[in-house]
N, C-alpha and C positions, 0 to 999 in steps of 0.2 A: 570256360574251364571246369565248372564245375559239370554242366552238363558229360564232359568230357569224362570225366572221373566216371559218372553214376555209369554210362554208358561200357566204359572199358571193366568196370565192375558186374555188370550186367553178363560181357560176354564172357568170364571166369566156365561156366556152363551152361548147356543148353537145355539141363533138366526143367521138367515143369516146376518141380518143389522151391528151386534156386530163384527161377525166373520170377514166381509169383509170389512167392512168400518170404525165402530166406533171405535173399539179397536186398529187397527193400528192407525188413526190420533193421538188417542189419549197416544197410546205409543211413536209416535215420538213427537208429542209438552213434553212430560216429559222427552224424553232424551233430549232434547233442553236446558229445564227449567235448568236440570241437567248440561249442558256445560256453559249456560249463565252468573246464579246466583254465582258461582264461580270467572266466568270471571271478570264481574264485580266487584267482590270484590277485586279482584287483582287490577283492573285497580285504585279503589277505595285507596287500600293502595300504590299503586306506586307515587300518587303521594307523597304519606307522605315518602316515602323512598327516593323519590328523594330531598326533601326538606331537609331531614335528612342528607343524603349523600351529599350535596354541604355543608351542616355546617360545618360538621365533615370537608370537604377541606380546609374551610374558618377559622378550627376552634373557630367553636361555635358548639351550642348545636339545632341549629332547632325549630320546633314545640316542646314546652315541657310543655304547660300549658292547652290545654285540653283534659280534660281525665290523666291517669298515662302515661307519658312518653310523651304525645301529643298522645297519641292513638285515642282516639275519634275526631284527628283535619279531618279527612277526611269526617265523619258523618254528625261533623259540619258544612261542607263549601256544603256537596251535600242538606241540611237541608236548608241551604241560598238561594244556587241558585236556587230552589225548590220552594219556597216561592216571589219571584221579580216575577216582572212585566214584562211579555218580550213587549217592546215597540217595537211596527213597525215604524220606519221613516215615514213622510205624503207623500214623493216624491218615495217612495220605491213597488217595486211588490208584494202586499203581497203574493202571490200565491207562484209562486218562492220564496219568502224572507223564505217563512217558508217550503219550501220544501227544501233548502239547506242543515240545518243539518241533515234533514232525508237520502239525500240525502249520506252524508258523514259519517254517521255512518252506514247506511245498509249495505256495502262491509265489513267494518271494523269484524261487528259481522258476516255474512252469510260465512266468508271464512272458518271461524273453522268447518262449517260442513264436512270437509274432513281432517282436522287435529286430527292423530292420537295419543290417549296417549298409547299405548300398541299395542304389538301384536294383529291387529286386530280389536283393541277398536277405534271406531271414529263413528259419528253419520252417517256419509255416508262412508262407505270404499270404494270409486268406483273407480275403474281403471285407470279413466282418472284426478288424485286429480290433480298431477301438472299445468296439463291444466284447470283445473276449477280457482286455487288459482290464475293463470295466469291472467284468463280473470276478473273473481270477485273483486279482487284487481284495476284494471285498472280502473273499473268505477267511484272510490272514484273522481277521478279529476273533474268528474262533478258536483259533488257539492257544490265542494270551488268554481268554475267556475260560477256557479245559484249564490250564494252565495254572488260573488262580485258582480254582473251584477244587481241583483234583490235589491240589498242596494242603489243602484243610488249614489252612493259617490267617488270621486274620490281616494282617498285613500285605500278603499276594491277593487275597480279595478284594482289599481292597484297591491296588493297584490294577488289576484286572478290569473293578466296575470302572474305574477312570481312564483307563483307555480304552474300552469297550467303546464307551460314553462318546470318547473325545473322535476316535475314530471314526465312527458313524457317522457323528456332527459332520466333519469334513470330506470327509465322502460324497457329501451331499452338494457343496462346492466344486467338488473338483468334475464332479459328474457333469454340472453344469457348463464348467469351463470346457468338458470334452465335448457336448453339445455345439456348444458355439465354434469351437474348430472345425468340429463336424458342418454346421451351416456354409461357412468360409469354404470348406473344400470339399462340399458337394461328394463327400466318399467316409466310407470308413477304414479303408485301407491305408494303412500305414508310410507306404512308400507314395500312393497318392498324395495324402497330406503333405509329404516333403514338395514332389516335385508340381505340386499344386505354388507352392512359394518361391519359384522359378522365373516363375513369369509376372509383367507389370510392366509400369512405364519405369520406374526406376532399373526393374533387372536391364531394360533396352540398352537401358544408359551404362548398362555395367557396374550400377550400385546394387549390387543383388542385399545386401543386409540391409539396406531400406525399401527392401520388397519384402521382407519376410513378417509373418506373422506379431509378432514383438510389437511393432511400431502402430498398426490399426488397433490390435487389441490390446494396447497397453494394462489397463485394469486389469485383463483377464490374466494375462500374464502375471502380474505380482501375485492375484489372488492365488495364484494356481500354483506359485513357486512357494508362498506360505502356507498355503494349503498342505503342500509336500511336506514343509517342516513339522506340522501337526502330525499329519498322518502317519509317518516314519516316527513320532516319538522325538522328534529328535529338539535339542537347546531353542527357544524358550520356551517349548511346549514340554519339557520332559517331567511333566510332573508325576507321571505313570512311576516314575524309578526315583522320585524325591527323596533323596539322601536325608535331609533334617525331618519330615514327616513317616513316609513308610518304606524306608531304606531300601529293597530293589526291585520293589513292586511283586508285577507276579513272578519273576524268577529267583525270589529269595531265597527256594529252599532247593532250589536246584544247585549241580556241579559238573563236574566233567564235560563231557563231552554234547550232555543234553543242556549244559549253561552255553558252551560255545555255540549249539544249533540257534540261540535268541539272535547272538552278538550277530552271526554269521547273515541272518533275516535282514536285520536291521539294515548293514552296509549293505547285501545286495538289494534292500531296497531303495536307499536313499541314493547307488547307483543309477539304480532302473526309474527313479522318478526325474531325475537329473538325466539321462537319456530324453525322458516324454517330454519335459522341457523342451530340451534342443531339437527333437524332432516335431513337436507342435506349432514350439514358435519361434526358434533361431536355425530354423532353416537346414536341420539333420547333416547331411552329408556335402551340403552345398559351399562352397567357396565364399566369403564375403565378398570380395571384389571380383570382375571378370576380368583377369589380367591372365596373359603368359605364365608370369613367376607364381601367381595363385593357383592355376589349376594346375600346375605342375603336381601340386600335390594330391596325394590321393585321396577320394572322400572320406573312407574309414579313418585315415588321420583326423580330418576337419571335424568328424564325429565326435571323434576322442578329444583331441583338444578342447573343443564346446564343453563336453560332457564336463571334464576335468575341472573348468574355471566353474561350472555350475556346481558340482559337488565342493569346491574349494570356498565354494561363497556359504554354504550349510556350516561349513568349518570357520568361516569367519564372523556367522550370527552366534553359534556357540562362546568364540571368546570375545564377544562385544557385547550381549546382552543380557541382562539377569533374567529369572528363570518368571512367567506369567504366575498370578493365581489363578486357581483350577476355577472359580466363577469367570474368571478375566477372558480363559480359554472358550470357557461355554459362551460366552456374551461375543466375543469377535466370530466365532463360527456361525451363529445363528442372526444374529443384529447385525453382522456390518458384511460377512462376506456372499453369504445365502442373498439378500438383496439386492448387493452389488451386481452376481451374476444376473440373478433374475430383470435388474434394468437393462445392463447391457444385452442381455439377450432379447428384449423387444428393440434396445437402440440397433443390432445387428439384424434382427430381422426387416426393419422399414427400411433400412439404409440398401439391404441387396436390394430392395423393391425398386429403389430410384436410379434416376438416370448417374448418378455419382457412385454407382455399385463396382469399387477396385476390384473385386475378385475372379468377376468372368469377362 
């Protein structure tokens, strides 16, 4: 179908200019528009779910007054920060000040260009996705890093060194965990890795969710799901934005629309790490069971849904658990997780060696 599309778009004209030039930019900026516009809107109503979801813990009821249900409270709050003033600090960089969030949401959004929803389906399918999400990911730290530096305030600074800090630490984890996926399925390709998890003696049997990555690599998997929690910032790592110590870290002196570019970061990241989840280790687009009434559905659904309970479970360590000390944070990223991966990655590497090797 889609080839169909590029094609019937192709034949608009026969000029050389259209053929070579204009009609491809212009089909990739529309599959873009097409990943984006979504995106966003997810990112848009996560936060209303996540609001919803701590009530429901705290039982209450949430956002329930604008819009049916509080539906339109997410409209309403991008419709605010949309309309403020972003004030510059007088002692502040403007240059950096305001290249910070830019800074910080451009990784956030350019990683999906190799995150696939289907067989095949991704705006860039390229071979080397794992190592692009690797590097593209990384960059984000520079911009909380501009961010505090460029506010000239002691309190962004120092939220900035502490996520700089914490960031990097677990990066280094998670880089590993993409390692050992990478061994497991022999590719770096993203829609390989899916359909790398397809096959086994259990898929035979139509347990396909006891074929998938999750279950051999269990360690890897928690490390790499807490791993997420750190890296995004997000509850009980959030100490970057510690309310009783340095109130909102490096975005404290920001407003408007350049305080909404942090927020907007955040959830599409801790969307897009809740994706690499489910496509590393709970099997992407795949069916849990091989039944009739399971593949009836479409994969993108199965995506989504995965996605969904793994983003809801980020929402459910938030209202269960108090918030780490910033030593406590440095000690589990370097002392328990850095190691962990590094055993399991020589336990993964003897194990393909023998003749008990599940993966090929």
């Amino acid at each position: 179908m889609v080839d169909s599309l590029y094609n019937s778009g192709l034949q608009l004209s026969t000029h050389f200019f259209w053929v070579t030039y204009a009609w491809p930019v212009l089909w990739t900026l529309l599959k873009i528009v097409v990943v984006l516009l979504p995106l966003l809107g997810c990112v848009a109503y996560l936060t209303l779910w996540e609001r919803k979801a701590i009530g429901y813990t705290q039982i209450r009821k949430g956002p329930n007054r604008t819009g049916p249900s509080g539906l339109l409270q997410p409209i309403a709050d991008a419709l605010k920060l949309l309309t403020k003033e972003i004030i510059i600090p007088t002692q502040a960089t403007t240059g950096l000040f305001l290249l910070g969030p830019i800074m910080t949401i451009m990784p956030a959004l350019a990683a999906w260009a190799v995150v696939p929803f289907g067989p095949d389906v991704a705006l860039a399918n390229v071979n080397a996705g794992l190592l692009f999400l690797m590097a593209i990911t990384s960059l984000e730290v520079y911009g909380v890093i501009i961010a505090g530096w460029a506010s000239n305030s002691k309190y962004a600074f120092l939220g900035a060194m502490r996520a700089s800090a914490q960031m990097v630490s677990y990066e280094i984890a998670m880089g590993f965990c993409f390692v050992i996926v990478l061994m497991v399925s022999n590719s770096l390709n993203m829609s390989d890795i899916v359909m790398g998890q397809a096959v086994g003696s259990m898929a035979d049997q139509g347990l396909n969710f006891l074929s998938w990555n999750w279950l051999p690599l269990l360690p890897i998997f928690l490390v790499y799901f807490i791993s997420g929690l750190a890296e995004t910032n997000r509850h009980p790592f959030d100490v970057v934005e510690g309310e009783s110590e340095i109130v909102a870290g490096h975005m404290i002196e920001y407003s408007g629309m350049a305080f909404a570019m942090f927020f907007l970061a955040e959830y599409a990241n801790m969307i897009l790490v809740s994706m690499l989840t489910v496509i590393m280790f709970l099997g992407g687009w795949l069916s849990p069971i091989d039944h009739a009434i399971f593949n009836m559905v479409p994969g993108w659904i199965w995506l989504g849904i995965k996605t969904f309970v793994v983003v809801t479970m980020f929402l459910w360590v938030r209202a269960t658990f108090p918030r780490y000390r910033y030593d406590q944070i440095m000690r589990l990223g370097w002392k328990i997780f850095i190691p962990v991966t590094l055993v399991w990655l020589l336990v993964v590497g003897v194990w393909i060696q023998t003749p008990w090797n599940i993966w090929n």
